[in-house]
C-alpha positions in Angstrom: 15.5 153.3 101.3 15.4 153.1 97.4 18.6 153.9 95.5 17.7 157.2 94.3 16.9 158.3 98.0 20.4 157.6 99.6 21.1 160.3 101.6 23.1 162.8 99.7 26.8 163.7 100.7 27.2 166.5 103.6 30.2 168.7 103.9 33.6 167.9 103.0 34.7 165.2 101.9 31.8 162.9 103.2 30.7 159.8 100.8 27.6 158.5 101.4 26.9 154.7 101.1 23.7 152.8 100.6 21.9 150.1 99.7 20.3 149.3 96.2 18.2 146.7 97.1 18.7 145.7 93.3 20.7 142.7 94.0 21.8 141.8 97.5 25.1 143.2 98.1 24.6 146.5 95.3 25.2 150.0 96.8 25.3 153.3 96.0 27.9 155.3 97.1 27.6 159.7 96.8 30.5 162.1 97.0 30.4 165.2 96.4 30.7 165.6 92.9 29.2 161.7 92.1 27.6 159.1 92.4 28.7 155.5 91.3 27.9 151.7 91.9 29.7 149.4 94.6 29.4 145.5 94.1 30.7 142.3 95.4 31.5 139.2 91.9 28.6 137.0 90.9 31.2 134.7 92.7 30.7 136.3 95.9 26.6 136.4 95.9 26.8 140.2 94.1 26.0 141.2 90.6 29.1 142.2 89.3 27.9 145.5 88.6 30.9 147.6 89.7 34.2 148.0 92.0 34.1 145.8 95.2 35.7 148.6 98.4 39.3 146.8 97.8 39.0 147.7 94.6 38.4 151.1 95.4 41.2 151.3 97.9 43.3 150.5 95.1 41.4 152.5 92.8 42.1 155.8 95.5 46.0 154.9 95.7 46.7 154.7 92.0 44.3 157.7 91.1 45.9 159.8 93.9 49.4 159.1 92.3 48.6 159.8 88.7 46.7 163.0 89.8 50.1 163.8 92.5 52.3 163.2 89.9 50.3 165.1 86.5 50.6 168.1 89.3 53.9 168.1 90.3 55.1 167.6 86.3 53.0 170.5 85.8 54.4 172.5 88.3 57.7 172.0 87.1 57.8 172.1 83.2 58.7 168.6 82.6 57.2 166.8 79.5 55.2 164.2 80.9 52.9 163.0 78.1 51.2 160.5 80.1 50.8 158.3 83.4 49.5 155.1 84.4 49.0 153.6 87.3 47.8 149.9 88.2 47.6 148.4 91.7 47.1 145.5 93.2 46.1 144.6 97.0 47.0 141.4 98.7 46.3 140.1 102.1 46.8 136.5 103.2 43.8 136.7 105.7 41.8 139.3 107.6 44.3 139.6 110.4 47.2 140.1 108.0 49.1 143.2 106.9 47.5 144.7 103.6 49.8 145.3 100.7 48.9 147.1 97.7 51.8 146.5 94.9 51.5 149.4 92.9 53.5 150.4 89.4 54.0 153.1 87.5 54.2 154.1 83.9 55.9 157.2 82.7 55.4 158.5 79.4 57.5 161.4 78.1 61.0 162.7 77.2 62.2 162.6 81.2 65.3 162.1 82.3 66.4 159.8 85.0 66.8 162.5 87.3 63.2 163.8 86.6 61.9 159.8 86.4 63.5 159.7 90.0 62.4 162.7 91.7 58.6 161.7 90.1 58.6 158.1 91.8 59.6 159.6 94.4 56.9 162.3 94.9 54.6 159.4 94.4 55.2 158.3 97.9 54.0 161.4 98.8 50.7 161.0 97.4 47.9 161.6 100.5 46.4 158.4 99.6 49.6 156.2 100.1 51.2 158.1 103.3 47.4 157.3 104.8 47.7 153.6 103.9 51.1 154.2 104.8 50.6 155.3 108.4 46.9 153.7 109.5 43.9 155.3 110.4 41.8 155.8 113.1 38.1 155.5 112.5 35.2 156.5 115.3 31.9 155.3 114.9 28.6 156.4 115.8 25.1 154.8 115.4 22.7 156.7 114.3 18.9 157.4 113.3 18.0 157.2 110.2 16.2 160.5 109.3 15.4 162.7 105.6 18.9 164.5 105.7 18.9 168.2 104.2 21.6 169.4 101.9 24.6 171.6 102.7 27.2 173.8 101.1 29.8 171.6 99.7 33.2 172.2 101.8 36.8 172.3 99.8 38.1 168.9 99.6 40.8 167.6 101.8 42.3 165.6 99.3 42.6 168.5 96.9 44.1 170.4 99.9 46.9 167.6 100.4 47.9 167.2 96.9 48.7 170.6 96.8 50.8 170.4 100.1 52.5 166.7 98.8 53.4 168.3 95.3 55.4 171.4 96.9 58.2 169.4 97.4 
């Protein structure tokens, strides 16, 4: 299927991910709201064209946090200038336990009460308590067929940041 032909997202949250066929291991991935590259390193046989899936795994868990945290701060008045989150995943092999090492940067006149209760509403973030817990996944085969467009549903993640900044 060419790149501009990947099926387009369907309700909810879905992401849609295809193949480029611009380079070997290119994709497209559509949400929503977007559309964006997914590549392996020239090292690894890709073209180094954008984020490989662990980065985006990391990518999720820090921008959940930053967006978690910016909401809560809101919520409460506090003067939080700005926030900055990196993370890093490790895994010694595939049958290993992930970890993601993540740290955050606070900018603003907080106190350590406010610093506390922040890093602490970051482990409320959806993102982490899924990593946190596991998943389950179910997965089907299907036909490949011309998909039609539907009415965008609210997004779950949007609906769980609200519920993990109420704290």
């Amino acid at each position: 299927m060419p790149p501009d032909a990947a099926a387009p997202p369907g309700p909810g949250d879905r992401v849609v991910v295809a193949e480029t066929h611009l380079g070997r291991l290119q994709l497209l991935a559509r949400a929503p709201d977007a559309a964006f590259i997914v590549d392996e390193p020239v090292s690894a046989g890709g073209l180094g064209t954008g984020p490989n899936p662990y980065d985006l795994m990391a990518a999720a868990l820090a921008s959940c946090t930053v967006l978690t945290l910016r909401l809560y701060a809101e919520r409460k008045g506090w003067p939080l200038r700005h926030v900055e989150v990196s993370v890093r995943h490790h895994r010694a092999s595939l049958t290993a336990r992930d970890l993601f090492e993540r740290r955050i940067e606070l900018d603003g006149d907080l106190d350590g009460d406010q610093r506390a209760r922040l890093l602490a509403i970051a482990e409320k973030c959806p993102v982490h308590q899924t990593l946190d817990r596991g998943s389950d996944v179910t997965t089907t085969l299907a036909a490949m067929v011309d998909p039609t467009p539907s009415a965008a549903e609210p997004s779950e993640h949007a609906r769980d940041m609200a519920q993990a900044t109420d704290a």
